[in-house]
PAKEKE-817278 format. One record per residue (C-alpha): residue number from 1; x negated, y negated, z; residue in three letters. Coordinates in steps of 0.02 Angstrom, whole numbers, m for minus. Layout:
BEGIN
+-----+--------+--------+--------+-----+
:   k :      u :      v :      w :   r :
+-----+--------+--------+--------+-----+
: NUM :      X :      Y :      Z : Ala :
...
+-----+--------+--------+--------+-----+
This chain:
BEGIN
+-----+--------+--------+--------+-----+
:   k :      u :      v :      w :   r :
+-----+--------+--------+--------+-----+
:   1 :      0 :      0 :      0 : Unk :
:   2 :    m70 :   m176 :    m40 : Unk :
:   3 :    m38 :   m271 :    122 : Unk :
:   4 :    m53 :   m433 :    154 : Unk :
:   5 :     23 :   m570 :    268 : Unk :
:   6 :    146 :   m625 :    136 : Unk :
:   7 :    190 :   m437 :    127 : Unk :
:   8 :    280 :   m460 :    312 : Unk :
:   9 :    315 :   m641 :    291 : Unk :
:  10 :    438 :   m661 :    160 : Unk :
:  11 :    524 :   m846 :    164 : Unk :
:  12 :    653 :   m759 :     32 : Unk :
:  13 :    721 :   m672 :    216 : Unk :
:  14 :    678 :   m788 :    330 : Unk :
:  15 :    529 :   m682 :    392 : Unk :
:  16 :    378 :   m822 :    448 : Unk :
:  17 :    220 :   m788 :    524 : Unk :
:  18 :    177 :   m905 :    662 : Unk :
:  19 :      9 :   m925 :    651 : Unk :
:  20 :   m119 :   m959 :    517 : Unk :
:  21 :   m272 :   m851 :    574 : Unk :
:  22 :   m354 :   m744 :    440 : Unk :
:  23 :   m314 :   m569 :    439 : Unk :
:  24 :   m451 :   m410 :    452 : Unk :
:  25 :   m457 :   m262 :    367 : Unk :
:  26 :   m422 :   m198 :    513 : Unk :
:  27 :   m266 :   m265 :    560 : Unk :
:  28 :   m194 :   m242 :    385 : Unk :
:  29 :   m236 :    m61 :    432 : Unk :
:  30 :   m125 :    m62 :    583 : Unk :
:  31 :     31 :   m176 :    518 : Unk :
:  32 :     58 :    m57 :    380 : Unk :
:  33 :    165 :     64 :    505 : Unk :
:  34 :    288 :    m59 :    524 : Unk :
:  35 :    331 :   m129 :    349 : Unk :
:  36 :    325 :     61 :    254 : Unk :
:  37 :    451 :    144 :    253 : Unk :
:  38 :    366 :    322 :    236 : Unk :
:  39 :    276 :    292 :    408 : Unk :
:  40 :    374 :    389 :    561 : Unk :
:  41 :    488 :    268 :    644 : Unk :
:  42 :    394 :    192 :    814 : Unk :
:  43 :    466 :    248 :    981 : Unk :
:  44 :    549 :    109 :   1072 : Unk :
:  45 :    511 :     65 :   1261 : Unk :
:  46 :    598 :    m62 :   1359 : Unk :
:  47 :    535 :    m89 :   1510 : Unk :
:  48 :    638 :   m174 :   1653 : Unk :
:  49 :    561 :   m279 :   1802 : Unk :
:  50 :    637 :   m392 :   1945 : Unk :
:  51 :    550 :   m519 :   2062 : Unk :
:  52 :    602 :   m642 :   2181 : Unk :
:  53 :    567 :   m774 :   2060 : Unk :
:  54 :    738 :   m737 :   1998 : Unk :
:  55 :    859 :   m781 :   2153 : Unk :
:  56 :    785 :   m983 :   2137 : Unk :
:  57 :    954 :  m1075 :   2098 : Unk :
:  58 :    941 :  m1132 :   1914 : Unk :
:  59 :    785 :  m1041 :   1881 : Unk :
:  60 :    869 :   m932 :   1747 : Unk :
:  61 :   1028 :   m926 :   1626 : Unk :
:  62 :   1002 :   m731 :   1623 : Unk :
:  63 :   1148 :   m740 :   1751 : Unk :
:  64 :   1201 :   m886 :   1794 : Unk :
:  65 :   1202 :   m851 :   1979 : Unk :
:  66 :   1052 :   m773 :   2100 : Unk :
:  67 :   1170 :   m638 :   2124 : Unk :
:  68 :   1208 :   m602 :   1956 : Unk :
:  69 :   1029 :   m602 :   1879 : Unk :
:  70 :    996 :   m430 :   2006 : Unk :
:  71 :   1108 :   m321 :   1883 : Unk :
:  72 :   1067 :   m416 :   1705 : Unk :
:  73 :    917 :   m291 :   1681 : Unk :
:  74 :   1055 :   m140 :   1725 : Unk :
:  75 :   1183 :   m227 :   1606 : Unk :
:  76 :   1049 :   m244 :   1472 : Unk :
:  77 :    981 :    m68 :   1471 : Unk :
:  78 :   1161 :    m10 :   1479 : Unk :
:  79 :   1224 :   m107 :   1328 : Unk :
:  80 :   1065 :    m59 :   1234 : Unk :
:  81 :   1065 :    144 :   1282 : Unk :
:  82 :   1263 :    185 :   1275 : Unk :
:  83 :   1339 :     45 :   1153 : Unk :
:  84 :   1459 :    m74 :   1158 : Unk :
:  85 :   1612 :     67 :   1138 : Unk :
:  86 :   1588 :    129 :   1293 : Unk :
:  87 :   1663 :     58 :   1464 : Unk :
:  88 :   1507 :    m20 :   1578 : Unk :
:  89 :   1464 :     24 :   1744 : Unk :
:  90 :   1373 :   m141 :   1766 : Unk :
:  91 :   1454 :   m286 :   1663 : Unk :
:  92 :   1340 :   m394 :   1565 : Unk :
:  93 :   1332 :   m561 :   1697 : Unk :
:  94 :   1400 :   m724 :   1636 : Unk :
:  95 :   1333 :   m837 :   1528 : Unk :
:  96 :   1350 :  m1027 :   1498 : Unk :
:  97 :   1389 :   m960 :   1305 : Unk :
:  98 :   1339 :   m814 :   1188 : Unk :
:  99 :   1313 :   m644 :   1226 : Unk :
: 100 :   1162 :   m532 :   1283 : Unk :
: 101 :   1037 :   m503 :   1127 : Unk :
: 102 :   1033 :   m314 :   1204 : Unk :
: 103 :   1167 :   m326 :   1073 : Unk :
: 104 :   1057 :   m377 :    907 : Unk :
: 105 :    932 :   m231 :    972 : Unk :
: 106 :   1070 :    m86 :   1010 : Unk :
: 107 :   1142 :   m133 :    832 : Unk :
: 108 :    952 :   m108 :    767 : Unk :
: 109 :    930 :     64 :    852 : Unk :
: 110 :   1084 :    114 :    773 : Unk :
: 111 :   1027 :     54 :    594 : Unk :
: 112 :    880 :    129 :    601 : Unk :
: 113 :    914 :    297 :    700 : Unk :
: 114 :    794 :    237 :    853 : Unk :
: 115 :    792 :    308 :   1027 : Unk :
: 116 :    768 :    196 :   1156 : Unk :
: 117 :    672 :    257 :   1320 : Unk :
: 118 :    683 :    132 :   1480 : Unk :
: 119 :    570 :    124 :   1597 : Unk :
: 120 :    616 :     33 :   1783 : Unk :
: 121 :    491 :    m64 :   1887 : Unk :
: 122 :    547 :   m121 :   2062 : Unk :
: 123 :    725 :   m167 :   2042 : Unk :
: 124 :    828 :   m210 :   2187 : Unk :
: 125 :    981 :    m84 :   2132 : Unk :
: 126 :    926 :     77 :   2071 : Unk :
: 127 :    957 :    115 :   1870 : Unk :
: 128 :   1120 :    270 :   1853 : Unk :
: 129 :   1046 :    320 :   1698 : Unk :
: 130 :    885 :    415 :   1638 : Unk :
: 131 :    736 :    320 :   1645 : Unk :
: 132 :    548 :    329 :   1687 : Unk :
: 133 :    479 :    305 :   1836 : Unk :
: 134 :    336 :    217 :   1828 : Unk :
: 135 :    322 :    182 :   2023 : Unk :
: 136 :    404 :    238 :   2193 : Unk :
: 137 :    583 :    126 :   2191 : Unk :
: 138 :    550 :     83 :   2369 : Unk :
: 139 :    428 :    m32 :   2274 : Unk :
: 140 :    566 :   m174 :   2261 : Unk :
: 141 :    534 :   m338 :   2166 : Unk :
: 142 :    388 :   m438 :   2140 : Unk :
: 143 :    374 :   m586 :   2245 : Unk :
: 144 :    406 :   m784 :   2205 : Unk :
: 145 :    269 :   m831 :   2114 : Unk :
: 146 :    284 :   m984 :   2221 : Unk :
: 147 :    217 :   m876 :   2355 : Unk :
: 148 :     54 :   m862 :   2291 : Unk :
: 149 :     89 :   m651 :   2340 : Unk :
: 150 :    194 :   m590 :   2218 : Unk :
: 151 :    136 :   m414 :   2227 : Unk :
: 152 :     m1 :   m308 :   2336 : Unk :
: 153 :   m172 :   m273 :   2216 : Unk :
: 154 :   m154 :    m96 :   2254 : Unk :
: 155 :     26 :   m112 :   2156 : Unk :
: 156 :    m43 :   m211 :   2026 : Unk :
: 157 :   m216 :    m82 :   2006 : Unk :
: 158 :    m66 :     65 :   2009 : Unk :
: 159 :     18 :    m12 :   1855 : Unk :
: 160 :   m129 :    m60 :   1759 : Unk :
: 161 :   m202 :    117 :   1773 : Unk :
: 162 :     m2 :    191 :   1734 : Unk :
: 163 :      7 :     73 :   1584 : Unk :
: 164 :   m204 :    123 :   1532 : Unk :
: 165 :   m134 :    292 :   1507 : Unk :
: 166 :     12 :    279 :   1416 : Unk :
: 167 :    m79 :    128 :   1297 : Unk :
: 168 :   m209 :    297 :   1289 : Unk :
: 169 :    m89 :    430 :   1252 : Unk :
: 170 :     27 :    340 :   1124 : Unk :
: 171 :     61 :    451 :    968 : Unk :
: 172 :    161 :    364 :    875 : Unk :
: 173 :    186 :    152 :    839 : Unk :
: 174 :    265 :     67 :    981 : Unk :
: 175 :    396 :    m68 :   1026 : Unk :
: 176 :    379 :   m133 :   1181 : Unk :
: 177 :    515 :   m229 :   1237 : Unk :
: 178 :    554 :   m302 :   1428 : Unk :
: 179 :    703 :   m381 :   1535 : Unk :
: 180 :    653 :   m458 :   1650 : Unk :
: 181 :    758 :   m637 :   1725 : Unk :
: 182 :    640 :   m758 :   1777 : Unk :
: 183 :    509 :   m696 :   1670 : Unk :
: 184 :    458 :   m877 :   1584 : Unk :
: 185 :    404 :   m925 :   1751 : Unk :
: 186 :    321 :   m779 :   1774 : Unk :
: 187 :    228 :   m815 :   1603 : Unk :
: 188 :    213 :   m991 :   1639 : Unk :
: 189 :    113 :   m939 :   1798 : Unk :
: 190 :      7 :   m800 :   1738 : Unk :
: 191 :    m41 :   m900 :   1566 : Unk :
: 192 :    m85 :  m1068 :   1667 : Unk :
: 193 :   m176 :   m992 :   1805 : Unk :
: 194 :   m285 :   m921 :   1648 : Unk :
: 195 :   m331 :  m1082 :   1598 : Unk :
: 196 :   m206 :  m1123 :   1441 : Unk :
: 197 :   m114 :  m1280 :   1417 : Unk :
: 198 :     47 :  m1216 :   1419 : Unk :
: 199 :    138 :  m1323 :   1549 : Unk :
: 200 :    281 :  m1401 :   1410 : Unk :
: 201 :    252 :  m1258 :   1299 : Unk :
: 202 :    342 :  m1095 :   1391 : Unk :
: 203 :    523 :  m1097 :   1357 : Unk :
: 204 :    686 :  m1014 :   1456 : Unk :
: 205 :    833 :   m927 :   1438 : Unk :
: 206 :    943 :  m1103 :   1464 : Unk :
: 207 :    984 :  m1221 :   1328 : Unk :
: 208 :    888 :  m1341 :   1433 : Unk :
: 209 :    756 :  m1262 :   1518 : Unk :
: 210 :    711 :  m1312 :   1693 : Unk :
: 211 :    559 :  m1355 :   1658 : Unk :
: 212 :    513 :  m1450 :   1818 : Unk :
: 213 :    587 :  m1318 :   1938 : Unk :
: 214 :    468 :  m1195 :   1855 : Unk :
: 215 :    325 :  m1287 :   1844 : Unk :
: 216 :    357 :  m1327 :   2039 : Unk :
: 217 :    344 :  m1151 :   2072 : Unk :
: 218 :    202 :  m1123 :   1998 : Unk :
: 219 :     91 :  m1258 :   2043 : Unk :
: 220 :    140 :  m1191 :   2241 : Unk :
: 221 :     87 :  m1013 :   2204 : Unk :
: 222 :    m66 :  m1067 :   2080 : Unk :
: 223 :   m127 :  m1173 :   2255 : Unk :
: 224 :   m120 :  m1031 :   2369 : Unk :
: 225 :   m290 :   m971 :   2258 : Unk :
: 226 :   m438 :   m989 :   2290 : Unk :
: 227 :   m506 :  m1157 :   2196 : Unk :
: 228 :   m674 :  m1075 :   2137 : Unk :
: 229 :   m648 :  m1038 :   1946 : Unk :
: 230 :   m543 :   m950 :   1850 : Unk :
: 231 :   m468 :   m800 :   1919 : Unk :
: 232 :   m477 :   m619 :   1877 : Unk :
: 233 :   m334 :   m527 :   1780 : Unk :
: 234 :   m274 :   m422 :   1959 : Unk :
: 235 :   m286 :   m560 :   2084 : Unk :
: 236 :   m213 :   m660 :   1968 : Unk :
: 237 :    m48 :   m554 :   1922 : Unk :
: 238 :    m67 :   m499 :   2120 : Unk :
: 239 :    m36 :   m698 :   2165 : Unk :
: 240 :    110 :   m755 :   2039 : Unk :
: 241 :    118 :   m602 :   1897 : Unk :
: 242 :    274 :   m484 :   1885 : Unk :
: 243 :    277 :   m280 :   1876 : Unk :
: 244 :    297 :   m292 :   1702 : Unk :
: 245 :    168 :   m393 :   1658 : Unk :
: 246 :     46 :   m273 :   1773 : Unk :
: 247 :    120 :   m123 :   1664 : Unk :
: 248 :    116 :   m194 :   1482 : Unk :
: 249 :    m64 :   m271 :   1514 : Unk :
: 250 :   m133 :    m99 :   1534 : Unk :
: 251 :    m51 :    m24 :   1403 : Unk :
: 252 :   m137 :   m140 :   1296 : Unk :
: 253 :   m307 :   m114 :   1344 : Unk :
: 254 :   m275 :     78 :   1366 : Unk :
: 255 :   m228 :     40 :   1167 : Unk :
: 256 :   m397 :      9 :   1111 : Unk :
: 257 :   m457 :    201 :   1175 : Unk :
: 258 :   m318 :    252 :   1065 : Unk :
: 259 :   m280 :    236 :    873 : Unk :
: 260 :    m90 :    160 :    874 : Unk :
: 261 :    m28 :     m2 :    858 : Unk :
: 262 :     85 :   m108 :    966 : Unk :
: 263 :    255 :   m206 :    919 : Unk :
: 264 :    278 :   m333 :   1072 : Unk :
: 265 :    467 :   m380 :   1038 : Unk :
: 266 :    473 :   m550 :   1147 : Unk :
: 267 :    406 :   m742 :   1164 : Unk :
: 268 :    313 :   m796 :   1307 : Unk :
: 269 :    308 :   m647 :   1421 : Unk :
: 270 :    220 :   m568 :   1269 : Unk :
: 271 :    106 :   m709 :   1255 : Unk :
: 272 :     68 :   m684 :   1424 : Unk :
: 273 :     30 :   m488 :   1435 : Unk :
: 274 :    m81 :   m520 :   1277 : Unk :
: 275 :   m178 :   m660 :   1365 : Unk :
: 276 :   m203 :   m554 :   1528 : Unk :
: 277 :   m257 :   m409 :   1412 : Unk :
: 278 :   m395 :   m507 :   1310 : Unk :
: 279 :   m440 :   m594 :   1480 : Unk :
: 280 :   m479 :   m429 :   1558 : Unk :
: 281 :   m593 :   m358 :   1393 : Unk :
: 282 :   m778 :   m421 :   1357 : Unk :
: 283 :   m747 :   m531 :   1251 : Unk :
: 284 :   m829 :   m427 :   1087 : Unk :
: 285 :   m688 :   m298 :   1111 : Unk :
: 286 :   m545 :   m430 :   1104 : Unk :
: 287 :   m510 :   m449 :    928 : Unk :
: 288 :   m516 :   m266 :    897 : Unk :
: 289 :   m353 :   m275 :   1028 : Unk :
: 290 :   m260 :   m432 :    912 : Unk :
: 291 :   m284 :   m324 :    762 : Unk :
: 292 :   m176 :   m182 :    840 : Unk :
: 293 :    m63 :   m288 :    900 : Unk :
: 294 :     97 :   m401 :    824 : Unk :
: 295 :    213 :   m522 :    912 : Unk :
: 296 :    384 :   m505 :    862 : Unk :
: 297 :    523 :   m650 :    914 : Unk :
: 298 :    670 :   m726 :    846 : Unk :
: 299 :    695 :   m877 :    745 : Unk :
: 300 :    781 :   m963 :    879 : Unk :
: 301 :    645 :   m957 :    983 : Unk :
: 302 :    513 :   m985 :    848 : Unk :
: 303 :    587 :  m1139 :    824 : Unk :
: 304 :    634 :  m1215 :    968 : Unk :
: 305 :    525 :  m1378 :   1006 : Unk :
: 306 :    523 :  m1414 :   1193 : Unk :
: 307 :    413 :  m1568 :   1151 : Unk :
: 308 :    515 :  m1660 :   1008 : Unk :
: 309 :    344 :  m1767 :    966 : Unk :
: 310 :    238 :  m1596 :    918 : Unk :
: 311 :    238 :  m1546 :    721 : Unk :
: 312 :    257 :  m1336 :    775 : Unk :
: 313 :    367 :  m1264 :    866 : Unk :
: 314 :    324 :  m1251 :   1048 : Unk :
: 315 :    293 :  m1058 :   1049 : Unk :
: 316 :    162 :  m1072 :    894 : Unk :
: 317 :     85 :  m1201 :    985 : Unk :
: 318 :     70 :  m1083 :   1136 : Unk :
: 319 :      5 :   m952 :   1045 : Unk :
: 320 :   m135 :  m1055 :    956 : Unk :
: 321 :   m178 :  m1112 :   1105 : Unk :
: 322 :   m205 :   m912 :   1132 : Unk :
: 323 :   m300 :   m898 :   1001 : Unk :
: 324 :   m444 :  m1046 :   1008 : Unk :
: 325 :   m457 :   m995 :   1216 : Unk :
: 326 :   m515 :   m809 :   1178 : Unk :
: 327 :   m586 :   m854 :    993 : Unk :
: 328 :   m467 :   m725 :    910 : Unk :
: 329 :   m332 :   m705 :    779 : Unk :
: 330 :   m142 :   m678 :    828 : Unk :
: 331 :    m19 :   m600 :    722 : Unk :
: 332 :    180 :   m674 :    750 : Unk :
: 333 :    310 :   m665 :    666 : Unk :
: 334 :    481 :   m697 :    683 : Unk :
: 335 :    627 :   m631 :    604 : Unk :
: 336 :    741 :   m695 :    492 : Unk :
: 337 :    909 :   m651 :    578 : Unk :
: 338 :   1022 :   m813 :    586 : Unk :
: 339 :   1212 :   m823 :    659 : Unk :
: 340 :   1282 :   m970 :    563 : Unk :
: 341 :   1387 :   m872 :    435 : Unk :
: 342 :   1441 :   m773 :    568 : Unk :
: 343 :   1643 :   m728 :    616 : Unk :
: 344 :   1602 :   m736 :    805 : Unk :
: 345 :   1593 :   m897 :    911 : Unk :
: 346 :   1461 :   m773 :   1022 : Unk :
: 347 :   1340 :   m764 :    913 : Unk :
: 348 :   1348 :   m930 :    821 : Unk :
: 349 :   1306 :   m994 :    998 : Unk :
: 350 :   1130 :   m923 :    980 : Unk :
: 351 :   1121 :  m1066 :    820 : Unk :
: 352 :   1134 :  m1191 :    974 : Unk :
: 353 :    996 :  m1102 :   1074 : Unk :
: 354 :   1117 :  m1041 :   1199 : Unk :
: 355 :   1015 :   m881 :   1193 : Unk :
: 356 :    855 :   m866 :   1102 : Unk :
: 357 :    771 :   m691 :   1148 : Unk :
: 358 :    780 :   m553 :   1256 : Unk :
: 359 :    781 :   m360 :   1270 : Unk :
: 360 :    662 :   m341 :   1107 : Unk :
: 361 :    807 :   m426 :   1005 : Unk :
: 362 :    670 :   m526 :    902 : Unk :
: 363 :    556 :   m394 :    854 : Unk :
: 364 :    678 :   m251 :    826 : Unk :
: 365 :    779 :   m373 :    709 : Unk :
: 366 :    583 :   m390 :    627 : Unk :
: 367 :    586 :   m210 :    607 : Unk :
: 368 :    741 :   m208 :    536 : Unk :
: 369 :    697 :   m318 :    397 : Unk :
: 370 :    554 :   m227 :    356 : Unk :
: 371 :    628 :    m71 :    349 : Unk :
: 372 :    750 :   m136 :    218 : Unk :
: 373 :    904 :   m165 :    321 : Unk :
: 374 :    954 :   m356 :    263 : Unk :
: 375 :    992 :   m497 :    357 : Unk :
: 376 :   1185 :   m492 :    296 : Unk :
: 377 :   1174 :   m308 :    360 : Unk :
: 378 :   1115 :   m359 :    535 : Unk :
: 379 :   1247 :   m501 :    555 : Unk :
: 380 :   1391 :   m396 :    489 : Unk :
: 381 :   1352 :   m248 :    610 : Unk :
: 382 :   1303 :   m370 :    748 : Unk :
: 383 :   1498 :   m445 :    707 : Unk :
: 384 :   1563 :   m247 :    728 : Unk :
: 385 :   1476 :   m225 :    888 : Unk :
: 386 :   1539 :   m405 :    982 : Unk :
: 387 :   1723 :   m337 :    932 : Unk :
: 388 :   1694 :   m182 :   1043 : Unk :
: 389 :   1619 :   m284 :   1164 : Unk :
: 390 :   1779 :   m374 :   1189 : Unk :
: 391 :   1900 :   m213 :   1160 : Unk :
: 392 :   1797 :   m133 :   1317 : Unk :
: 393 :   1767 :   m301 :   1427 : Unk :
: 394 :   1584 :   m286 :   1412 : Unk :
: 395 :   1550 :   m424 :   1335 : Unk :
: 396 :   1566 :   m514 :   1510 : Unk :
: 397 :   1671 :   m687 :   1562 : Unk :
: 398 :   1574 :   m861 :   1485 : Unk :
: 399 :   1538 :   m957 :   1650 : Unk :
: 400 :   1613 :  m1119 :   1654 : Unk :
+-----+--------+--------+--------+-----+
C-alpha cells in the first residue's frame, strides 16, 4: 500500500491531520493497520477511572451534579457494551444538552463488527458487567489533584508495570479509549507539572469550560511538590495524575518491547498519557514511541478555540507544544463526523460544542472512515440509535 499522510487525511471526508510534522518510514509502517481494510480489525479497550477530582461543583458537565458524575463511567460502558435497545441499569446522567458520545462509538462497534473489552480502575460503585480487573476494587478513586496526593506510588508503580505488560503482550492493533469525569483537570495537571504551556489550551466537557476552577486546582496540588525541577513521571501522576493515566502510560512504553501500534481515541487525556510516556523514555527511544502511536479526536474538539486570538485550534496548539518539548513528531487526526444534517436535536447539539469527545467517540468514528463506512453512514445509524435511546429512557433527562 502507498501510504502517506494525505492517505488518512482526506479533506473530501472531513478527515484532517492536526499537526504538520514529517512522517518516518516507520510510522507509515504502523498507520497502515488502520486505513487497510485487509488488516485484522484492532481490539478495542476502554478503560474506566474515577477520582475525587470529579465531586468539585462545576468541575465537569459529564454529570451535571457530584453525584451524578460517580455512575457516568457505568452509564458509558453500559451504553457502549449492550446498546441502546436494551433497558439500563445505570441511566446515562443528565446533561446541559446532547447525549453521551458512548453513542457515536457503540454505533461504530456495530458497523464494524468490534468487541469492546472494559477495563475498571478504582471506581466508587462496582461495574455489574464483565470487565478486567486491573487492580483490587477496594482501590477506590484517585485523589483531588488539588491535594497534591492523588494516589500512593506503590498504586501508581502497580499500574505502570500492569499497563508495561499488556503494551508488551498486544497481538493485534489497539484502541484505547477512557471515561473518566474530571479527566481535563487531570490532564491539565499532569501536562503542566511536565513543563508544557498548556494552561488556556486543555479543554472540558462544558460548553464553557471552567477554566479557572481547574486551573485553581491544579496550581494547589502542583505546590504541594517539591520546587526542585521538573518531576519524575510516578511522583508526578502519584501527586495530581489519575488511575488511568498510570495504566495507559505503561502500556505505551511496554509498546515499544512489542511490534503493534496504538489508536488513542481521545483529546487531552491522550495528550497527556503520551507526554508522561515520552517523559519517562531516554529521550533517543521517544520517537520510535510517536511512530507507533496516532491520536484520534473529533472535529468538535479539533476545532474548538479556547483562546479566540490563536490561528489553531487550541488542541493542535497543545499538541505542538508536545512535540517541540520532547523534539518529536505527533500523528492526530480527527474525524470527519459532523451532526448538522442530522434529524435529532441530540446530536446537532454536539455542532454547538455541547459535547465534544468522550468514550473513544473521536477515534472510533476515525476508524470508521477509514474502513470505508461514510460519514452519511455514521450520522444515519447514529440517528437509529438516539431513537432507541428514547424508546428505552436511556437516553437520560437534559438538565435544566
Amino acid at each position: 500500500m502507498d501510504w502517506s499522510p494525505s492517505t488518512l487525511s482526506d479533506p473530501l471526508f472531513g478527515v484532517s491531520r492536526l499537526t504538520a510534522s514529517p512522517v518516518s518510514a516507520d510510522a507509515r509502517r504502523f498507520a497502515e493497520v488502520w486505513s487497510d481494510a485487509a488488516q485484522p480489525l484492532p481490539d478495542l479497550l476502554l478503560v474506566l477511572a474515577s477520582t475525587r477530582t470529579a465531586e468539585q461543583p462545576g468541575i465537569s458537565a459529564a454529570g451535571c451534579t457530584p453525584a451524578a458524575r460517580r455512575t457516568t463511567a457505568l452509564a458509558d460502558a453500559e451504553l457502549l457494551l449492550k446498546g441502546p435497545s436494551v433497558a439500563p441499569l445505570w441511566s446515562l446522567p443528565p446533561l446541559p444538552a446532547g447525549v453521551s458520545p458512548a453513542l457515536i462509538s457503540w454505533v461504530v462497534c456495530e458497523q464494524l463488527g468490534l468487541d469492546p473489552q472494559v477495563a475498571a480502575l478504582g471506581l466508587p460503585v462496582p461495574p455489574h458487567f464483565p470487565h478486567l480487573r486491573l487492580e483490587a476494587p477496594c482501590a477506590g478513586p484517585g485523589g483531588c489533584v488539588s491535594s497534591g496526593a492523588a494516589m500512593e506510588t506503590e498504586r501508581v508503580q502497580q499500574l505502570l508495570h500492569r499497563g508495561q505488560r499488556l503494551g508488551r503482550r498486544l497481538r493485534r492493533p489497539l484502541v484505547l479509549a477512557e471515561c473518566v469525569p474530571g479527566g481535563t483537570t487531570t490532564a491539565l495537571a499532569v501536562l503542566t507539572g511536565l513543563g508544557l504551556p498548556v494552561q488556556r489550551l486543555v479543554s472540558g466537557s462544558a460548553l464553557r469550560p471552567p477554566m479557572a476552577l481547574k486551573q485553581q486546582l491544579v496550581s494547589e496540588g502542583l505546590s504541594r511538590l517539591p520546587s526542585h525541577g521538573q518531576p519524575d513521571a510516578i511522583p508526578l501522576l502519584a501527586a495530581v495524575g489519575d488511575p488511568f493515566q498510570a495504566f495507559a502510560t505503561g502500556l505505551l512504553i511496554g509498546l515499544l518491547d512489542g511490534d503493534q501500534s496504538v489508536l488513542l481515541a481521545g483529546g487531552s487525556q491522550m495528550a497527556a498519557v503520551l507526554a508522561l510516556a515520552l517523559h519517562a523514555l531516554p529521550s533517543d527511544r521517544r520517537q520510535q514511541l510517536c511512530d507507533r502511536v496516532l491520536i484520534g479526536t473529533t472535529a468538535w474538539l479539533a476545532a474548538e478555540r479556547l483562546q479566540a486570538a490563536t490561528p489553531a485550534s487550541s488542541l493542535m496548539a497543545l499538541l505542538s507544544n508536545l512535540e517541540q518539548h520532547y523534539s518529536v513528531s505527533v500523528q492526530a487526526y480527527a474525524a470527519g463526523l459532523r451532526f448538522s444534517e442530522s434529524r435529532q436535536s441530540r446530536l446537532r447539539d454536539f455542532e454547538q460544542g455541547h459535547v465534544k469527545e468522550g468514550v473513544g467517540a473521536g477515534g472510533l468514528a476515525l476508524l470508521a472512515q477509514w474502513r470505508g463506512v461514510s460519514v452519511q453512514q455514521l450520522v444515519q445509524a447514529c440517528d437509529r440509535a438516539v431513537d432507541q435511546l428514547l424508546a428505552t429512557g436511556h437516553a437520560g433527562t437534559v438538565a435544566p
